[in-house]
PDBQT receptor file of N, H, CA, C and O in Angstrom, charges set to zero:
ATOM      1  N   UNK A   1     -30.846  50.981 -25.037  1.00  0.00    +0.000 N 
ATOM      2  CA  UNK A   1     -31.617  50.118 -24.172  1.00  0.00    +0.000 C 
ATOM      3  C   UNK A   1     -30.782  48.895 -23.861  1.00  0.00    +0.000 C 
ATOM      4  O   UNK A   1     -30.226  48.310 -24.791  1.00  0.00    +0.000 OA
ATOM      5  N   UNK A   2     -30.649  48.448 -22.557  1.00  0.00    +0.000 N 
ATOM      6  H   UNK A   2     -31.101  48.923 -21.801  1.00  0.00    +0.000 HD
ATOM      7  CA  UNK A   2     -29.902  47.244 -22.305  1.00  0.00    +0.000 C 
ATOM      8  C   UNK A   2     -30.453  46.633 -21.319  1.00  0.00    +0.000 C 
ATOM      9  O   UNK A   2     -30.469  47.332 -20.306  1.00  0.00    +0.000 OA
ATOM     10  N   UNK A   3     -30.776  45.914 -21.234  1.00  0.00    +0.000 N 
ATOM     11  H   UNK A   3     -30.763  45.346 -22.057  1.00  0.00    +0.000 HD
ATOM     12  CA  UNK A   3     -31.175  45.040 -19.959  1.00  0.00    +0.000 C 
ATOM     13  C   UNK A   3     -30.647  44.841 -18.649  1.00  0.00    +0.000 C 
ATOM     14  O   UNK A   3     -29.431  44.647 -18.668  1.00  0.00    +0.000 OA
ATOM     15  N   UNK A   4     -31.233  44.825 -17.378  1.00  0.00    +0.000 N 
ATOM     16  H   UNK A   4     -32.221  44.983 -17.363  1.00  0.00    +0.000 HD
ATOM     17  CA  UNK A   4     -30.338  45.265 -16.107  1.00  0.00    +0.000 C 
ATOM     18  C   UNK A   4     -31.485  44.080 -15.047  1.00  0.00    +0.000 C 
ATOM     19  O   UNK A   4     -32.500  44.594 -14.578  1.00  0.00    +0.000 OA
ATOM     20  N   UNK A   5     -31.302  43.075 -14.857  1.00  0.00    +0.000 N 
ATOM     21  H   UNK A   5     -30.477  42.657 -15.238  1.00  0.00    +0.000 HD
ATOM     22  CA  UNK A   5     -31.857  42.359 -13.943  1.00  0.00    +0.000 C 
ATOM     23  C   UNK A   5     -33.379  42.258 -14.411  1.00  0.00    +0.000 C 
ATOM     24  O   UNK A   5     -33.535  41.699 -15.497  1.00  0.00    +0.000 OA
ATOM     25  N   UNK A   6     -34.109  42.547 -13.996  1.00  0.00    +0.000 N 
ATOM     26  H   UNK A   6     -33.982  43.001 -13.114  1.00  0.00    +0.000 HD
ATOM     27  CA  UNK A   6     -35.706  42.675 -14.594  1.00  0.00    +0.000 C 
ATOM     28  C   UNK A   6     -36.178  43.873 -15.197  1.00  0.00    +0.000 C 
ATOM     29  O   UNK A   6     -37.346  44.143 -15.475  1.00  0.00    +0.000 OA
ATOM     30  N   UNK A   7     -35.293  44.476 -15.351  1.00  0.00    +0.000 N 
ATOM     31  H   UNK A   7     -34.344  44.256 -15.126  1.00  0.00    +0.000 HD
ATOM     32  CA  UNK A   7     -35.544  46.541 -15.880  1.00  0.00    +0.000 C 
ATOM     33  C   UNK A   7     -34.865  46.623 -17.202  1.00  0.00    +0.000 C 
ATOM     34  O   UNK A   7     -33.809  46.078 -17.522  1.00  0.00    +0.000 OA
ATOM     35  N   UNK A   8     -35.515  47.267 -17.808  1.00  0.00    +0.000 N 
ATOM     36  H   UNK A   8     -36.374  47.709 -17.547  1.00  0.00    +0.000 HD
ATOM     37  CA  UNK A   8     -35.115  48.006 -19.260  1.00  0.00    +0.000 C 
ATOM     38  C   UNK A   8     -34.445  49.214 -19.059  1.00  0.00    +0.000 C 
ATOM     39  O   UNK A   8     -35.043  50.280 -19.202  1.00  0.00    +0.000 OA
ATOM     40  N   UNK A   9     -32.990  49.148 -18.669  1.00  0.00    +0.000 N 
ATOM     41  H   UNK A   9     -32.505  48.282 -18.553  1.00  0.00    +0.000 HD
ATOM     42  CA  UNK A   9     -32.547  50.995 -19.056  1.00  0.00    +0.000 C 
ATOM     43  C   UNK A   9     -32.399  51.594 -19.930  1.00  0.00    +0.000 C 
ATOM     44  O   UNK A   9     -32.070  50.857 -20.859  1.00  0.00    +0.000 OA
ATOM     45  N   UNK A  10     -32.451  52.588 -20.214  1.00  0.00    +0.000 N 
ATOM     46  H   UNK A  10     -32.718  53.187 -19.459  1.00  0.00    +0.000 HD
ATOM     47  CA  UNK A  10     -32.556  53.036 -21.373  1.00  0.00    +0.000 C 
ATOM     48  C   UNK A  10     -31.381  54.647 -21.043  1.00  0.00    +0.000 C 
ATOM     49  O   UNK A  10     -31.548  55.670 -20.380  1.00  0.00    +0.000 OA
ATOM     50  N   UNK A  11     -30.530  54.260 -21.685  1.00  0.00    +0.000 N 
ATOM     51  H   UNK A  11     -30.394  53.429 -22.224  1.00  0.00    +0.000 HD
ATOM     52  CA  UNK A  11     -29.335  55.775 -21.935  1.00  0.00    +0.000 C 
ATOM     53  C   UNK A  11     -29.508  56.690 -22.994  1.00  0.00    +0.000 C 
ATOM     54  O   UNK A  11     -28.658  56.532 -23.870  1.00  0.00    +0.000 OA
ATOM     55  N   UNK A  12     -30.254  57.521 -23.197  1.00  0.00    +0.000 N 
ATOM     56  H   UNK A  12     -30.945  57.650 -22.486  1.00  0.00    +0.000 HD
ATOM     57  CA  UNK A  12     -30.076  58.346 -24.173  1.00  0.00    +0.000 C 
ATOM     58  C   UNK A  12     -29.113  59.159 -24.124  1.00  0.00    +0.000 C 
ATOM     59  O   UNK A  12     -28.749  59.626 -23.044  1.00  0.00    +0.000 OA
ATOM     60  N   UNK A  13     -28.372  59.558 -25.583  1.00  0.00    +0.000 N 
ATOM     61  H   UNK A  13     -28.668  59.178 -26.460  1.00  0.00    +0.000 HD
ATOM     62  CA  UNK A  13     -27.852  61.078 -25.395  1.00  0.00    +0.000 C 
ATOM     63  C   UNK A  13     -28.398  62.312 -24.815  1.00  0.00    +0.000 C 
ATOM     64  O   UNK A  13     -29.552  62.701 -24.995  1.00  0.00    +0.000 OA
ATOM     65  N   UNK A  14     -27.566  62.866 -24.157  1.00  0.00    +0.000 N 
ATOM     66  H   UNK A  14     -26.628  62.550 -24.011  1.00  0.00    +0.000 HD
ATOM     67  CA  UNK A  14     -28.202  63.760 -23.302  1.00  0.00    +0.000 C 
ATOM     68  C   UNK A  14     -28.330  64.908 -24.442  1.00  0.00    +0.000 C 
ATOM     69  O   UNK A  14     -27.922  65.918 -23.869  1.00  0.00    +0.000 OA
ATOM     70  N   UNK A  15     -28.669  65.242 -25.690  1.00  0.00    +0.000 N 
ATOM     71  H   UNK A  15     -29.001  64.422 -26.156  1.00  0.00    +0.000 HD
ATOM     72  CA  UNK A  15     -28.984  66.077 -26.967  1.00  0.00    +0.000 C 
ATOM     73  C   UNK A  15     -30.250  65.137 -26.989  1.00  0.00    +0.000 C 
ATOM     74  O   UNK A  15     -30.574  65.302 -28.165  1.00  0.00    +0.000 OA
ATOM     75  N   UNK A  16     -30.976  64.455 -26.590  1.00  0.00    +0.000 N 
ATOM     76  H   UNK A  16     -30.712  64.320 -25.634  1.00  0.00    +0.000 HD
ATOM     77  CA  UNK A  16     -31.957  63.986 -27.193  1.00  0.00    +0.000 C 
ATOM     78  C   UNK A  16     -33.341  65.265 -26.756  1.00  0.00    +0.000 C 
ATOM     79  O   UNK A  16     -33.121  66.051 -25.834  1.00  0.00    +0.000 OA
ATOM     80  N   UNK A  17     -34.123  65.295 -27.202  1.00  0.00    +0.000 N 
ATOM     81  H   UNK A  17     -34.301  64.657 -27.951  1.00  0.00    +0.000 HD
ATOM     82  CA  UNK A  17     -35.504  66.178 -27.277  1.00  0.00    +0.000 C 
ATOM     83  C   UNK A  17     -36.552  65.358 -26.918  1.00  0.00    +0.000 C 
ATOM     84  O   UNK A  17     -36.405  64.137 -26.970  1.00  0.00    +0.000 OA
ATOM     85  N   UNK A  18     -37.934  66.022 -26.441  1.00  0.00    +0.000 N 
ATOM     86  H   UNK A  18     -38.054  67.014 -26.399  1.00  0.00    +0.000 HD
ATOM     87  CA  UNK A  18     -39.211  65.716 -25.694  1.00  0.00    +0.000 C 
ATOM     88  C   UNK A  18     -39.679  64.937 -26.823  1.00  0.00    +0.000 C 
ATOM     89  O   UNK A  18     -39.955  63.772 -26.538  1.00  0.00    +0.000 OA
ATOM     90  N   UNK A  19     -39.869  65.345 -28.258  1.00  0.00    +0.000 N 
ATOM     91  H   UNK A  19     -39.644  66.291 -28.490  1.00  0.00    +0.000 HD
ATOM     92  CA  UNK A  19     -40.505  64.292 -29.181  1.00  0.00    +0.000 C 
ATOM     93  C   UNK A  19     -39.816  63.112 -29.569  1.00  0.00    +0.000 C 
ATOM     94  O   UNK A  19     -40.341  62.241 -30.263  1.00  0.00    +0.000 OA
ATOM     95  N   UNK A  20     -38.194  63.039 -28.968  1.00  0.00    +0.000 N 
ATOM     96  H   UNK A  20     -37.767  63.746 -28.404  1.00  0.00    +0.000 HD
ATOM     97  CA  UNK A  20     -37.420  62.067 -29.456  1.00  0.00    +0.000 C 
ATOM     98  C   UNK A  20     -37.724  60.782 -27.925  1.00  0.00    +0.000 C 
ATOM     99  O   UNK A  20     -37.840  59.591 -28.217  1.00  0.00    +0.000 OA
ATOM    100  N   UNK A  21     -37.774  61.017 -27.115  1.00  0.00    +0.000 N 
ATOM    101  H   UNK A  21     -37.680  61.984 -26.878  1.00  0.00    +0.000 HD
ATOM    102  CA  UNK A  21     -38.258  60.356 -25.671  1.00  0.00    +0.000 C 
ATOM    103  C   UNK A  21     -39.397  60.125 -25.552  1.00  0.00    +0.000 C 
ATOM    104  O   UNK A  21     -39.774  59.237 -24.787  1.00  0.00    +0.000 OA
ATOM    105  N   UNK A  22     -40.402  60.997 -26.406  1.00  0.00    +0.000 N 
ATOM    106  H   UNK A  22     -40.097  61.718 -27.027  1.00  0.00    +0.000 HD
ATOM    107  CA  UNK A  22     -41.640  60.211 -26.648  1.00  0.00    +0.000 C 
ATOM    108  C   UNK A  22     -42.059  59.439 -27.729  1.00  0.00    +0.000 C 
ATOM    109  O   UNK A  22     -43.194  59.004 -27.919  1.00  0.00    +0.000 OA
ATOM    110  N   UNK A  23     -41.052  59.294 -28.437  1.00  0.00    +0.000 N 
ATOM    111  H   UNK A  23     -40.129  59.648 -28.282  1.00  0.00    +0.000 HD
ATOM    112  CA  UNK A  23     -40.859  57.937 -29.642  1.00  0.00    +0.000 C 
ATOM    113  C   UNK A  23     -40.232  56.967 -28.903  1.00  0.00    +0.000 C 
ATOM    114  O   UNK A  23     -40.518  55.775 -29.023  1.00  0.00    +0.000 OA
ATOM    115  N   UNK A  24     -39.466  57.348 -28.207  1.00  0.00    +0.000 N 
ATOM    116  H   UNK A  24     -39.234  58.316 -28.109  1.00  0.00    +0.000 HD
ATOM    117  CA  UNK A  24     -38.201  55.937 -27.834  1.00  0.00    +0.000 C 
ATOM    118  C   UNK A  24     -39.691  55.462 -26.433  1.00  0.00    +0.000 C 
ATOM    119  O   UNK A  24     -40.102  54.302 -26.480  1.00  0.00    +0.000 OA
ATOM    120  N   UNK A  25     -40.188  56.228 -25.573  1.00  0.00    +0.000 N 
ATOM    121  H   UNK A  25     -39.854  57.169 -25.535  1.00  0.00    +0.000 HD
ATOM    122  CA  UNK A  25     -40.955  55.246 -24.900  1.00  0.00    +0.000 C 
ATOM    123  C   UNK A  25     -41.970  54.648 -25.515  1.00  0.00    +0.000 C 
ATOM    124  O   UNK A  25     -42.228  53.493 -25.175  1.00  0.00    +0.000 OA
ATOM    125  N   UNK A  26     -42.792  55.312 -26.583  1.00  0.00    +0.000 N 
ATOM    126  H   UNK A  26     -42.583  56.250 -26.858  1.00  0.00    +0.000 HD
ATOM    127  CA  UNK A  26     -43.789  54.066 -27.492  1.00  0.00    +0.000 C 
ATOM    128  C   UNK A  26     -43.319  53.163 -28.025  1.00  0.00    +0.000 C 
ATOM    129  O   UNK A  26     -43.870  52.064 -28.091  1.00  0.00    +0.000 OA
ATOM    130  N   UNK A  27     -41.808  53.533 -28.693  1.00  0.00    +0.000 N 
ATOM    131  H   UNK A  27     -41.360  54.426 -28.640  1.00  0.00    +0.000 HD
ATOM    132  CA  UNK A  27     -41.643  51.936 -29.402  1.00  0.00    +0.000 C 
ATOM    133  C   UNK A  27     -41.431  51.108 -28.307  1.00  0.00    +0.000 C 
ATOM    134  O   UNK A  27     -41.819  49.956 -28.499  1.00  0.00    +0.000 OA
ATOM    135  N   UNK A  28     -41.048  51.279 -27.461  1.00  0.00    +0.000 N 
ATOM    136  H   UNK A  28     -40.732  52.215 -27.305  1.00  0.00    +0.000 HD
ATOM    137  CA  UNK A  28     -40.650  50.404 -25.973  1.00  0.00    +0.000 C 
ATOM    138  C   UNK A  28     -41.999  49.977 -25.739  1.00  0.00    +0.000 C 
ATOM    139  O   UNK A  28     -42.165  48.773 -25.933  1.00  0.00    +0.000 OA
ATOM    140  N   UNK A  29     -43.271  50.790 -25.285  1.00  0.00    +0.000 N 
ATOM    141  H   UNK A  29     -43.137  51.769 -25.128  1.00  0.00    +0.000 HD
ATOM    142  CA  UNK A  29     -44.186  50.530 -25.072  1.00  0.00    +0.000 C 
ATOM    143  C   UNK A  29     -45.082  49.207 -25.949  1.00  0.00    +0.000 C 
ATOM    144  O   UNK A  29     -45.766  48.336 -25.413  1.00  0.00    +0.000 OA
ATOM    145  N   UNK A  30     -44.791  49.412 -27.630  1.00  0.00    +0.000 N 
ATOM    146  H   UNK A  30     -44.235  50.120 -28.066  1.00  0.00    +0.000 HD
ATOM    147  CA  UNK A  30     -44.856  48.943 -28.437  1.00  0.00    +0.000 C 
ATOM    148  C   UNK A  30     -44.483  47.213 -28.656  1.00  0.00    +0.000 C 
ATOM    149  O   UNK A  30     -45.169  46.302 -29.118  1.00  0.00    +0.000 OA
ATOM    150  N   UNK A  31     -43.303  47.235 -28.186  1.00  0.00    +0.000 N 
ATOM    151  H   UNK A  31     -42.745  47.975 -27.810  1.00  0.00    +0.000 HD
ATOM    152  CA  UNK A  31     -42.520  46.401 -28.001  1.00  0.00    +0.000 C 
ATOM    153  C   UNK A  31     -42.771  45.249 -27.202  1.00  0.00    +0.000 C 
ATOM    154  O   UNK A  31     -42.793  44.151 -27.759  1.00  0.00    +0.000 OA
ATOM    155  N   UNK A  32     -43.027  45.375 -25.577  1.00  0.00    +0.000 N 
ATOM    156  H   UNK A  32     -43.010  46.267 -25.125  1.00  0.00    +0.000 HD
ATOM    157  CA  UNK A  32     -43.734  45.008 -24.834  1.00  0.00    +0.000 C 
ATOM    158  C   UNK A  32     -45.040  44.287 -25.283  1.00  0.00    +0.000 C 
ATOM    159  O   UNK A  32     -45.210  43.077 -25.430  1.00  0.00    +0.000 OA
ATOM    160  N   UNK A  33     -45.981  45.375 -25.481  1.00  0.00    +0.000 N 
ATOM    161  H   UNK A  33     -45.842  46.358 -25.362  1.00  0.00    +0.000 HD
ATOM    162  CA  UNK A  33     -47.317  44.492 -25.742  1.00  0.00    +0.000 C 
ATOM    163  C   UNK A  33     -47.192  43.516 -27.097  1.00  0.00    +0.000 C 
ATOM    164  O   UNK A  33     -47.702  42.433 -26.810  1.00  0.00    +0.000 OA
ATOM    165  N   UNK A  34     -46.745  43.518 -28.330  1.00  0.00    +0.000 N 
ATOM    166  H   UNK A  34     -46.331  44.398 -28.564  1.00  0.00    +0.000 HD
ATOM    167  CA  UNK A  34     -46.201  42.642 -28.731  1.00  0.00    +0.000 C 
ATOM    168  C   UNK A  34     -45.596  41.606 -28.296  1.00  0.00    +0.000 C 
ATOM    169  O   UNK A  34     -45.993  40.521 -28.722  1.00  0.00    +0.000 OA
ATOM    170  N   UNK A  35     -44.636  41.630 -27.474  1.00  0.00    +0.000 N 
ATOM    171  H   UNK A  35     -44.313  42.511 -27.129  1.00  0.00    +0.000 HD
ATOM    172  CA  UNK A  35     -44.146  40.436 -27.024  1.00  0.00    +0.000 C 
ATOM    173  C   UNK A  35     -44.856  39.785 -25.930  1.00  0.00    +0.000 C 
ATOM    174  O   UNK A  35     -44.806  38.555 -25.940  1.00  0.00    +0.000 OA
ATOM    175  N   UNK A  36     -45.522  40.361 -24.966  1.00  0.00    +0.000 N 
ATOM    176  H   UNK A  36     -45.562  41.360 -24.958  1.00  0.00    +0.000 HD
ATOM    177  CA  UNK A  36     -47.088  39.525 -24.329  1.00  0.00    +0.000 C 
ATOM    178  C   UNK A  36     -47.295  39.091 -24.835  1.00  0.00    +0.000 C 
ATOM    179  O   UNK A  36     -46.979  37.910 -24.688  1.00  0.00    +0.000 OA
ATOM    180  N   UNK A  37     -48.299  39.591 -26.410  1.00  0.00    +0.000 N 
ATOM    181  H   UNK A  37     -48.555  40.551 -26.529  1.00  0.00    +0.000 HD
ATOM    182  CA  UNK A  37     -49.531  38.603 -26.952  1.00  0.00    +0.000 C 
ATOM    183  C   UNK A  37     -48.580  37.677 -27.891  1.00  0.00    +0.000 C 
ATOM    184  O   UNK A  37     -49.122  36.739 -28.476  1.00  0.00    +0.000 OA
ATOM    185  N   UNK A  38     -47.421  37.861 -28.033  1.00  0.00    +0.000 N 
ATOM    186  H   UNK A  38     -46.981  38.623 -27.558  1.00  0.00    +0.000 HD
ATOM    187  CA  UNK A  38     -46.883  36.735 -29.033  1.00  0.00    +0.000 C 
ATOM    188  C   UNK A  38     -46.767  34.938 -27.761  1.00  0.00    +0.000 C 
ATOM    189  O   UNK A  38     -46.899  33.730 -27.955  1.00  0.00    +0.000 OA
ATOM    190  N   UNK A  39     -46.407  35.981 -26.362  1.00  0.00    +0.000 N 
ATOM    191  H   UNK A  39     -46.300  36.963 -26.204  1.00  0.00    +0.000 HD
ATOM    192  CA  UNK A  39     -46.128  34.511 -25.393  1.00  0.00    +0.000 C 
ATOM    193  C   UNK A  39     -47.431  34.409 -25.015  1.00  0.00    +0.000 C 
ATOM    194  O   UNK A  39     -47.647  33.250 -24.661  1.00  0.00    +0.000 OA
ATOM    195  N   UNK A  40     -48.689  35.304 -24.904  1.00  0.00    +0.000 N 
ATOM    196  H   UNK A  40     -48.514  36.245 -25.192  1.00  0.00    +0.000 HD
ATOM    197  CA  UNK A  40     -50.186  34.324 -24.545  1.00  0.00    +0.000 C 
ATOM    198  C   UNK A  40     -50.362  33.584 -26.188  1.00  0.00    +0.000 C 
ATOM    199  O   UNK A  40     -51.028  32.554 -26.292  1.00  0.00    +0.000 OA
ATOM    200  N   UNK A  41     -49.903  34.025 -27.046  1.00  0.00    +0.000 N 
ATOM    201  H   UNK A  41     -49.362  34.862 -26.962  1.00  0.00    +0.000 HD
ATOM    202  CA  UNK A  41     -50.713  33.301 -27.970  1.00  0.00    +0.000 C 
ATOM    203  C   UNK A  41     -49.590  31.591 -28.402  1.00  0.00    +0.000 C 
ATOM    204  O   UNK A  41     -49.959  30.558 -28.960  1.00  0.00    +0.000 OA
ATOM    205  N   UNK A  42     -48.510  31.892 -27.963  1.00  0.00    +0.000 N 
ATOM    206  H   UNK A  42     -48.210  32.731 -27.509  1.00  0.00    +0.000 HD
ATOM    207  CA  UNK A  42     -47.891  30.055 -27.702  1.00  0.00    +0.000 C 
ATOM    208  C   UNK A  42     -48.158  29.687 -26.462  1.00  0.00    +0.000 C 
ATOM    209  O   UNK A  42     -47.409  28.742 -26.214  1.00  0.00    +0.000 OA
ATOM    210  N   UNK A  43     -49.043  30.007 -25.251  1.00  0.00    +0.000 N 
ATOM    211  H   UNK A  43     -49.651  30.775 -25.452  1.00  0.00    +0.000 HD
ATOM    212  CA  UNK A  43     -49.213  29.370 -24.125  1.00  0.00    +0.000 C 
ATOM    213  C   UNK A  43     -48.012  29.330 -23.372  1.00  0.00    +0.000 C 
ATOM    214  O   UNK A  43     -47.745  28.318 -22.724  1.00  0.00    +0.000 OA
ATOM    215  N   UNK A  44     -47.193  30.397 -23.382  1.00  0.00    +0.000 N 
ATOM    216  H   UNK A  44     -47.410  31.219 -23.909  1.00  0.00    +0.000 HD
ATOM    217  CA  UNK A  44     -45.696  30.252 -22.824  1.00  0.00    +0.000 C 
ATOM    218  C   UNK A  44     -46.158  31.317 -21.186  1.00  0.00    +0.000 C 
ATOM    219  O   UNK A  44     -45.570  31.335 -20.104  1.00  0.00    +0.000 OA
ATOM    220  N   UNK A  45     -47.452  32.109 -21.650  1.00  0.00    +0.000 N 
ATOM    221  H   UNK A  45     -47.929  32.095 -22.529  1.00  0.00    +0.000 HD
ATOM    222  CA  UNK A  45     -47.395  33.487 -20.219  1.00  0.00    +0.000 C 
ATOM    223  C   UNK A  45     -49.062  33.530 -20.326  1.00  0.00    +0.000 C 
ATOM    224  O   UNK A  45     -49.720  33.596 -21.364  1.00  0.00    +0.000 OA
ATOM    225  N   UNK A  46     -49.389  33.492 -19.414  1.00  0.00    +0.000 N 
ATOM    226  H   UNK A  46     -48.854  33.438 -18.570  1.00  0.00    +0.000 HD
ATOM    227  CA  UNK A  46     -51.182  33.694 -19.448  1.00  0.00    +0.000 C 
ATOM    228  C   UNK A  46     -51.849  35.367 -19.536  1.00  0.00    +0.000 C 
ATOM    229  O   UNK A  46     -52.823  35.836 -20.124  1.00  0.00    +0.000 OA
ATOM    230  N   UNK A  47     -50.769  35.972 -18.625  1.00  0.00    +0.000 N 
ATOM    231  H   UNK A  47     -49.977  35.591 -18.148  1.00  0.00    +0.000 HD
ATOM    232  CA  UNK A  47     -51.093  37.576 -18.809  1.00  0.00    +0.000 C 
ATOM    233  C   UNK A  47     -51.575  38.055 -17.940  1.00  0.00    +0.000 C 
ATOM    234  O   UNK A  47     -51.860  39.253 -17.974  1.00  0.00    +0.000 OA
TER     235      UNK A  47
């Protein structure tokens, strides 16, 4: 995962599998909503 202007890319090995891409997008997913409620809850992003 590396950052690209406002987008998250994400390169996997191309050996990666359907249950391994559906871990890597929840923790991403994961990730995200965590970091929302951490900036609504210092008043830094309203949401």
């Amino acid at each position: 995962m590396r950052p690209l202007i406002n987008m998250c890319v994400m390169s996997p090995p191309l050996t990666i599998n359907v249950e391994q891409i559906d871990e890597m997008a929840d923790i991403l997913h994961k990730s995200i909503v965590i970091t929302q409620d951490e900036l609504v809850r210092e008043g830094l992003w309203k949401g």
